[in-house]
Backbone as CSV, one residue per row, in Angstrom:
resi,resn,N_x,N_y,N_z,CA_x,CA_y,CA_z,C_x,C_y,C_z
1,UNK,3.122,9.673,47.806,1.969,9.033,47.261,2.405,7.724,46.610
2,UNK,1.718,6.647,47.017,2.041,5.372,46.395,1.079,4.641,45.338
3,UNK,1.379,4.115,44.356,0.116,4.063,43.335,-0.151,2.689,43.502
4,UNK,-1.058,2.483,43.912,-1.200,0.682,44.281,-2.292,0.014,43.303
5,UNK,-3.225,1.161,42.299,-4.256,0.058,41.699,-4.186,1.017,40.543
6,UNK,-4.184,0.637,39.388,-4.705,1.046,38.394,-6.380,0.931,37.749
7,UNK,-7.124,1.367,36.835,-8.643,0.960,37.390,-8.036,0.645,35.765
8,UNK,-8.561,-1.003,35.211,-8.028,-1.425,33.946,-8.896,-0.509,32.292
9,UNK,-10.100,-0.753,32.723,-10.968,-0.210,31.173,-10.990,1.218,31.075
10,UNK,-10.976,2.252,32.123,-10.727,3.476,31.849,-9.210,3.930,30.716
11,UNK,-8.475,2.879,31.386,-6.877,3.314,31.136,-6.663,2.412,29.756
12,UNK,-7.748,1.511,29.211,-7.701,0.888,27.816,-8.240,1.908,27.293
13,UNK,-9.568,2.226,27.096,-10.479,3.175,26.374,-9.557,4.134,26.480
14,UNK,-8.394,4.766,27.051,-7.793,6.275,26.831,-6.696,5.357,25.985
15,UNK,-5.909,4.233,25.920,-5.127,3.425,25.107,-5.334,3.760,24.035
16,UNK,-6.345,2.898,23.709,-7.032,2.674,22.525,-7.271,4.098,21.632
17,UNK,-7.406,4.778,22.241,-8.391,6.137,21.435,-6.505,6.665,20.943
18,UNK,-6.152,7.300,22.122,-5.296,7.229,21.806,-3.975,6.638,20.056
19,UNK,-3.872,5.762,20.364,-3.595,4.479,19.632,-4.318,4.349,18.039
20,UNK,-5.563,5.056,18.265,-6.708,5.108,17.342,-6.107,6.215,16.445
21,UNK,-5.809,7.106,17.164,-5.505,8.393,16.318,-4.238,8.126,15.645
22,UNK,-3.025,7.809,16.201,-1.695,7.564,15.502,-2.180,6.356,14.630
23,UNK,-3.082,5.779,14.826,-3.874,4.689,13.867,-3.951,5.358,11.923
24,UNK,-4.632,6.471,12.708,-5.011,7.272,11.436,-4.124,8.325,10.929
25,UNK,-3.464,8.772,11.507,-2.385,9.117,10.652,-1.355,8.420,10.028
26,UNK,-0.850,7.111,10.572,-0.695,6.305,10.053,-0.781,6.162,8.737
27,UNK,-1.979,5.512,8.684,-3.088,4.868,7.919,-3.519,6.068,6.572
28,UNK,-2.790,7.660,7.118,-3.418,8.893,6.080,-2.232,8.711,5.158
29,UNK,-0.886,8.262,5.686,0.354,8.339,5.317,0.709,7.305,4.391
30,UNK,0.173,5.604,4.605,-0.192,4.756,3.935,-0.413,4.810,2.506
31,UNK,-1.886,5.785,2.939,-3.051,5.618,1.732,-2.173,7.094,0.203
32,UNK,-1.128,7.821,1.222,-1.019,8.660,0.373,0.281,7.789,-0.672
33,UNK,1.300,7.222,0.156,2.121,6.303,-0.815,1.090,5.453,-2.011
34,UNK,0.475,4.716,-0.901,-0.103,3.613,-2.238,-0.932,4.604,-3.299
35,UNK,-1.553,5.686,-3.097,-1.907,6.114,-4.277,-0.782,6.897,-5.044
36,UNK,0.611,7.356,-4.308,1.175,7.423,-5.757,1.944,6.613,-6.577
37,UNK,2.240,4.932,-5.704,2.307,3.704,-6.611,1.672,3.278,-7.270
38,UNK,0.114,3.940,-6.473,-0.806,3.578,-7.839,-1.030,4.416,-9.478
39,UNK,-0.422,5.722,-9.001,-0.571,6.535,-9.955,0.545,6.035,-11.195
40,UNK,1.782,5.626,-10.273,2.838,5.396,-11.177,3.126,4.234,-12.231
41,UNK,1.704,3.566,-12.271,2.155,2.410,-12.503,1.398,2.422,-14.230
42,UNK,1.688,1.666,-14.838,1.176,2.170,-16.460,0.536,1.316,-16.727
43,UNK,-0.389,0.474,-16.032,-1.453,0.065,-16.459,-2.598,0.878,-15.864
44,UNK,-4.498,0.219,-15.926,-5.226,0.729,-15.783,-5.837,0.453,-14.093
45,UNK,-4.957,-0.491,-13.832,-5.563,-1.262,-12.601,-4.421,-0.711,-10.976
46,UNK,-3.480,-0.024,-11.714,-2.432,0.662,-10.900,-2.804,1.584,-9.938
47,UNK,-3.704,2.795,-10.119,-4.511,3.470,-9.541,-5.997,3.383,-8.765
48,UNK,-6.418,2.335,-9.211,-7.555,1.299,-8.640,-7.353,1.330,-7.859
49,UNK,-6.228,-0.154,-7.281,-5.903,-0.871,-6.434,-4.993,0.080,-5.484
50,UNK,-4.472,1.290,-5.836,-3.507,2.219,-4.940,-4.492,3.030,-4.567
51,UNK,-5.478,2.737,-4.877,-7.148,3.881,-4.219,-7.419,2.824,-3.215
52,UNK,-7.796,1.643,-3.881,-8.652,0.451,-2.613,-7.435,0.271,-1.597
53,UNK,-6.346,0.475,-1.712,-5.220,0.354,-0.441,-5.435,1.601,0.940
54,UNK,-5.135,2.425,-0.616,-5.344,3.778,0.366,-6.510,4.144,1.830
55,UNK,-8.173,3.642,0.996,-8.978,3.704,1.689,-8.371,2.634,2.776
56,UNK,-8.827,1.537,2.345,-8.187,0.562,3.580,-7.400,0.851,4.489
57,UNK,-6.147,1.376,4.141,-5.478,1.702,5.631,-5.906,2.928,5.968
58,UNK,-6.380,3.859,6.002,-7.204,4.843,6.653,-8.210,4.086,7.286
59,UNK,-9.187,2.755,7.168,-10.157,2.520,7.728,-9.216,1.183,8.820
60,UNK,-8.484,0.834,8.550,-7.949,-0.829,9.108,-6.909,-0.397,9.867
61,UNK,-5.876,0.593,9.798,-5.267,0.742,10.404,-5.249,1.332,12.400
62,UNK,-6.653,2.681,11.454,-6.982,2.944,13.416,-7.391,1.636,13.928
63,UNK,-8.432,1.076,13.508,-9.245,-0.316,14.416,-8.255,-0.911,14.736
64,UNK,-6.822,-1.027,13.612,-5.851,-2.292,14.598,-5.099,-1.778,15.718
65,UNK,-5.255,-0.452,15.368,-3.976,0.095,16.262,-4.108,0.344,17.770
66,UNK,-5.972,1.004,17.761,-6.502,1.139,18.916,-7.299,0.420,19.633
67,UNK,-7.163,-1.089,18.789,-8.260,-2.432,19.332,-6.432,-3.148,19.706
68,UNK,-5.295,-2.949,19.258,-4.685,-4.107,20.037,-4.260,-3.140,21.046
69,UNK,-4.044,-1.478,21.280,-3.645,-1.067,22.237,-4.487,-0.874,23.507
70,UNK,-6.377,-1.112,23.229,-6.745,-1.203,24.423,-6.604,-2.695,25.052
71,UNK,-6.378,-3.633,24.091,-6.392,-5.063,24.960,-5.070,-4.971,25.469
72,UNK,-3.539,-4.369,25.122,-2.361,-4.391,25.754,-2.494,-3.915,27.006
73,UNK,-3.222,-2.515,27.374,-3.684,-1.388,28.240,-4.301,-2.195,29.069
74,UNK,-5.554,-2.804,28.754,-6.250,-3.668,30.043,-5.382,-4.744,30.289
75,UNK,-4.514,-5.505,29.597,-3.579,-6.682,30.157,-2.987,-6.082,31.059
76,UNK,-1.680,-5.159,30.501,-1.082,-4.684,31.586,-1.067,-4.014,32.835
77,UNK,-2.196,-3.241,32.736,-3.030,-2.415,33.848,-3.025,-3.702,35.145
78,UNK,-3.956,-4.779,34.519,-4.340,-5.776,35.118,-3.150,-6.644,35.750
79,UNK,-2.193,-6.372,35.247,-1.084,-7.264,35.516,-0.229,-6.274,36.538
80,UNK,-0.184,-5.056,36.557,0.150,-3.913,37.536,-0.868,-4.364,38.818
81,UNK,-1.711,-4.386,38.612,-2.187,-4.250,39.807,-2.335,-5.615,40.804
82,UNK,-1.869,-6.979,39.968,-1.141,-8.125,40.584,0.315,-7.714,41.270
83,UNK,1.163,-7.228,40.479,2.151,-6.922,41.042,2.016,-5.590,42.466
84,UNK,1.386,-5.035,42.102,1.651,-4.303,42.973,0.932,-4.789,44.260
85,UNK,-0.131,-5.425,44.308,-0.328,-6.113,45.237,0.710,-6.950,45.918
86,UNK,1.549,-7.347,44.885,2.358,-8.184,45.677,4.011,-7.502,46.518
87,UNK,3.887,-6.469,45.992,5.117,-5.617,46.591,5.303,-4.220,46.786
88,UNK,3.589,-3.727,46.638,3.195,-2.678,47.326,3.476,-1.416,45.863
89,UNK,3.731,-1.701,44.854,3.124,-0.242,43.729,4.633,0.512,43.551
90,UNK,3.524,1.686,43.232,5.083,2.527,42.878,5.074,3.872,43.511
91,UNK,6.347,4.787,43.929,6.283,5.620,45.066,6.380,6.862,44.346
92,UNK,5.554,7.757,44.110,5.423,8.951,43.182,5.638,10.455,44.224
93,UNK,6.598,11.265,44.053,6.643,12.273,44.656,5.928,13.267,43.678
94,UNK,4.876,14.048,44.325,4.065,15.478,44.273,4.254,16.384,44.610
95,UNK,4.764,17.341,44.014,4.569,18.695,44.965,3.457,19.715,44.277
């Protein structure tokens, strides 16, 4: 079996989602440091701002992670299937 086309937005949208999720764990892992820099810190504004971090990368981190991995996904997809046009794909054995 030879793989000659990739179909590009199916294989972003599974990127992305993808991408989305390690986004948010990420982003869960983030928010749990900055709130205990925020906890640690001995003023009043220490825990604030290690809360407003926290949320933030739980919300900023999936969108970046799975908005630049579906545009990588459709580039490259797209760029596979130039190449392989030009020298015929890639040769996958099945059994």
């Amino acid at each position: 079996m030879v793989i000659t086309r990739i179909v590009p937005l199916p294989t972003a949208k599974l990127a992305g989602t993808l991408y989305g999720m390690i986004g948010l764990a990420v982003g869960a892992i983030v928010s749990i440091a900055a709130l205990a820099g925020g906890f640690s810190a001995s003023n009043l504004i220490g825990p604030l701002t290690g809360g407003l971090i926290g949320v933030g990368a739980i919300v900023v981190l999936p969108l970046l992670y799975g908005g630049m991995a579906f545009l990588m996904a459709l580039l490259v997809s797209w760029l596979y299937n130039v190449a392989a046009g030009l020298v015929g794909g890639i040769e996958v054995d099945v059994k």
